[in-house]
DOZA-114023 format. One record per residue (C-alpha): residue number from 1; residue in one letter; y, z, x. Coordinates in steps of 0.2 Angstrom, whole numbers. Layout:
BEGIN
nr;rest;v;w;u
NUM;A;Y;Z;X
...
***
This chain:
BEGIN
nr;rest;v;w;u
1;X;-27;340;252
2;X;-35;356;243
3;X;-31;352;224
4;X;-33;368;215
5;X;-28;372;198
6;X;-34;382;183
7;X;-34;378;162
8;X;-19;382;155
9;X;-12;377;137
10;X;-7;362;130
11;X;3;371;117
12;X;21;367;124
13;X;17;350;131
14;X;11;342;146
15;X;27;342;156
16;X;27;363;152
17;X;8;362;157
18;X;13;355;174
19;X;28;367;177
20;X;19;380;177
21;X;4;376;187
22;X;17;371;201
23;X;24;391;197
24;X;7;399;200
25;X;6;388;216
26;X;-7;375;209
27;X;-6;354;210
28;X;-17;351;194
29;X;-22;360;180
30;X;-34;357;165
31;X;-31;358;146
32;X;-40;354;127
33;X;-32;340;118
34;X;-36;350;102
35;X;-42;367;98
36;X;-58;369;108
37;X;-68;373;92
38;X;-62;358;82
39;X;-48;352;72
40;X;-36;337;74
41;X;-27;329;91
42;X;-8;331;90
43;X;0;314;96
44;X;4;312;113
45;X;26;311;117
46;X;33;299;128
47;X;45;306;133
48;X;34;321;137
49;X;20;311;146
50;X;34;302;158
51;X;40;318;161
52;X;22;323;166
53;X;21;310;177
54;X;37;311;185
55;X;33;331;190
56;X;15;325;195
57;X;23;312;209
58;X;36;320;215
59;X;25;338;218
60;X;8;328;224
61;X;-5;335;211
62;X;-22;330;211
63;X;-31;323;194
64;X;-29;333;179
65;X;-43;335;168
66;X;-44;335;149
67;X;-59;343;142
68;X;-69;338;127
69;X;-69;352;112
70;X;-84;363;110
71;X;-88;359;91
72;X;-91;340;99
73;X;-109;339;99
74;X;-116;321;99
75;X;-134;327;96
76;X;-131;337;80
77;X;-145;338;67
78;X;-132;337;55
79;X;-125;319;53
80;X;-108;325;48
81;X;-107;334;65
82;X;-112;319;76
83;X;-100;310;66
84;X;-83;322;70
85;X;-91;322;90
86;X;-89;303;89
87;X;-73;301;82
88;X;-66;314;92
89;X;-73;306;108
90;X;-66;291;105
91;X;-49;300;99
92;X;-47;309;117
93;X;-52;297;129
94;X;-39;286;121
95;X;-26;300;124
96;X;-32;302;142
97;X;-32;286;145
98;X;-9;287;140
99;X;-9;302;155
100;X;-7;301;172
101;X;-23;303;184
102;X;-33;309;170
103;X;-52;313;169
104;X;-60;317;154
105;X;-76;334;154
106;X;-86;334;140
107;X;-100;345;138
108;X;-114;335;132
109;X;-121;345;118
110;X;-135;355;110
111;X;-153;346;104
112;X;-151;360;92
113;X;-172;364;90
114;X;-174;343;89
115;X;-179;342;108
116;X;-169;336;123
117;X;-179;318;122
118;X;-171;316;105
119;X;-155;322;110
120;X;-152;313;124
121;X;-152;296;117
122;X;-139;302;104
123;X;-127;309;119
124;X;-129;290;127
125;X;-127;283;112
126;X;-110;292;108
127;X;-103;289;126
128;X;-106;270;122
129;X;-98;270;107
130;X;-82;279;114
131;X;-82;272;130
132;X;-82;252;123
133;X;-63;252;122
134;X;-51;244;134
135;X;-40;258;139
136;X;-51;273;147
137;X;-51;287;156
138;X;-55;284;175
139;X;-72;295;173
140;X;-79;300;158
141;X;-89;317;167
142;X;-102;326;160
143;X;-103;346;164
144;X;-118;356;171
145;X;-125;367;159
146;X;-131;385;160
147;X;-145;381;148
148;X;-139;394;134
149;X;-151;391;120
150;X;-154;373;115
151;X;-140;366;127
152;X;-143;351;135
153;X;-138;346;154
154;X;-147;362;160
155;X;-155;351;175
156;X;-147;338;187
157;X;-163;326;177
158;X;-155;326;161
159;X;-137;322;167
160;X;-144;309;176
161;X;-156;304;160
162;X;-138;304;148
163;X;-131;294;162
164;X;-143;281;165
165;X;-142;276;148
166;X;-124;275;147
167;X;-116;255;151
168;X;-101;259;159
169;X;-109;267;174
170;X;-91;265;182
171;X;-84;278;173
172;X;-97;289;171
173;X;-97;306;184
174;X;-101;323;183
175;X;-90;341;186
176;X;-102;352;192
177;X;-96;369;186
178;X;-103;384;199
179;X;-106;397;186
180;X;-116;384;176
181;X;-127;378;189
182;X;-131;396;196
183;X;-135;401;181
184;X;-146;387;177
185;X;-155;393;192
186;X;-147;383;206
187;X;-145;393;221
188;X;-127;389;227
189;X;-125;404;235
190;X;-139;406;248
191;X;-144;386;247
192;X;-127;376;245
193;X;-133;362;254
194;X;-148;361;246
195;X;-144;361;230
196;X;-129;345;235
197;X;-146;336;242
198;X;-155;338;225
199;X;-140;334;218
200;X;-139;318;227
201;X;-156;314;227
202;X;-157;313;206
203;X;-139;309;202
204;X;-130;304;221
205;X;-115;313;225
206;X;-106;297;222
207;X;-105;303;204
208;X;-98;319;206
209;X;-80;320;204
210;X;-75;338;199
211;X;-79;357;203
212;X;-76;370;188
213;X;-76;387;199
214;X;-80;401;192
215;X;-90;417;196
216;X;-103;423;188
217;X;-108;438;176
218;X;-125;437;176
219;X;-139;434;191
220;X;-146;418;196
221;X;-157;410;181
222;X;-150;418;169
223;X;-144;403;158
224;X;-132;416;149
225;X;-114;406;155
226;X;-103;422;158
227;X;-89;417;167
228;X;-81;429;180
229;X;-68;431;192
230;X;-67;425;210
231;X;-76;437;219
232;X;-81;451;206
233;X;-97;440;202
234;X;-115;437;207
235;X;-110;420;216
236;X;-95;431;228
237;X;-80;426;239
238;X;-89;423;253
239;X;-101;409;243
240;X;-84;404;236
241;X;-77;399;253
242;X;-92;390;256
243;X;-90;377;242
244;X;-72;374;243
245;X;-75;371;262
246;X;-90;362;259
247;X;-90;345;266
248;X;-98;333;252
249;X;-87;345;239
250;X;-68;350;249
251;X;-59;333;244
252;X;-65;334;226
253;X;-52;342;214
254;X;-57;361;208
255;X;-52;368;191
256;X;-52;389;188
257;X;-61;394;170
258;X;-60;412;175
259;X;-57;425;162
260;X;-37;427;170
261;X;-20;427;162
262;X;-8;417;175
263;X;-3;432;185
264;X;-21;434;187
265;X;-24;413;192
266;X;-9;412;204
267;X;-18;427;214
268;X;-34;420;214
269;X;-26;402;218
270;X;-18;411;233
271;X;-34;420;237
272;X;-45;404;237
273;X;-29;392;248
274;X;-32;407;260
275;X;-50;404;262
276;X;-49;385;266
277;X;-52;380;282
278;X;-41;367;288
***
């Protein structure tokens, strides 16, 4: 099954979330459990979450994914900061946990001029912290970084350095976001194969359990992280049709980021579903 879907808003529930992604012709969808630059979690609904996963049965959609807020940033300088990363950690796996088929994106944060050996343990250290709970997500994923200024994850070497450290390898994967990765200087477009072989040589594809697909501003190397649209980017359609036909990547679940409204999503959901190959 080809489980599409792109980020959509939480701001009328998860129920609304899910009827609209079956309208724009998707079977998952990802969302922030807060404002993506901070702020506090409204508390889930029962009533809406059986209604989400009632929709999600009965119209076969794939795992959603809930993705971490951009302010969470477990290797702050600042103590304060790595405090509100920790406790909003914790705070969202706990709701993803309560939803149906949920995986939980963070991105892993910023060494913010402390170097990305001191800020790698700090990202494990937070990941332990939130992840010693009894109800969790089924994966807690760390995203592949562009490298913009001081991020960490820029390489396949540091997600798998975070990862190693982390004591519930179970749950731990990776969502490997195309923009991300070409613009960290992976070639996905001329060297797919290559680059899944690197992949699985430092991390092992077993880890891998999502694909944010997007296209991309800027040329390869950049480290700049401009999304784009399908297709009006460096990366292309035809380099597009490629990963979602992919072998190692077709059965994984792909989540849109592009700069869209939904009239926008449903056309390029429809463009990418008449790209894959049966």
């Amino acid at each position: 099954m080809f489980v599409i879907g792109c980020h959509l808003s939480v701001s009328k529930g998860y129920l609304a979330m899910a009827k609209t992604a079956t309208a724009i012709g998707a079977n998952t969808f990802q969302f922030f459990p807060r404002n993506p630059r901070g702020g506090a979690s409204k508390p889930l609904d029962a009533e809406d979450v059986a209604g989400l996963s009632a929709w999600m049965e009965a119209h076969d959609f794939g795992p959603i994914l809930c993705h971490g807020a951009y302010t969470m940033n477990g290797a702050a300088a600042k103590a304060e900061t790595r405090d509100f990363a920790r406790r909003a950690l914790r705070e969202d796996l706990a709701k993803a946990a309560a939803l149906p088929h949920c995986l939980y994106n963070l991105h892993p944060g910023s060494h913010v001029r402390q170097g990305t050996e001191a800020a790698i343990p700090l990202i494990a250290d937070m990941l332990n912290e939130a992840m010693d709970q009894e109800s969790i997500p089924p994966f807690v994923l760390l995203e592949t970084m562009a490298g913009k200024g001081t991020e960490v994850g820029r390489t396949f070497e540091e997600l798998a350095a975070i990862s190693d450290r982390v004591e519930r390898k179970d749950r731990m994967g990776v969502c490997l976001d195309t923009c991300h990765v070409y613009d960290g200087g992976y070639d996905i477009v001329e060297h797919l194969s290559d680059v899944l072989d690197e992949f699985d040589r430092v991390l092992g594809l077993s880890r891998l359990h999502a694909v944010h697909l997007n296209d991309d501003k800027n040329p390869l190397g950049s480290h700049k992280d401009r999304h784009e649209k399908i297709g009006e980017g460096t990366i292309g359609t035809a380099a597009m049709a490629r990963i979602i036909n992919e072998p190692r990547l077709r059965d994984l679940p792909f989540y849109l980021e592009t700069p869209n409204e939904l009239p926008e999503y449903a056309a390029e959901i429809a463009l990418l579903k008449s790209l894959r190959e049966e």
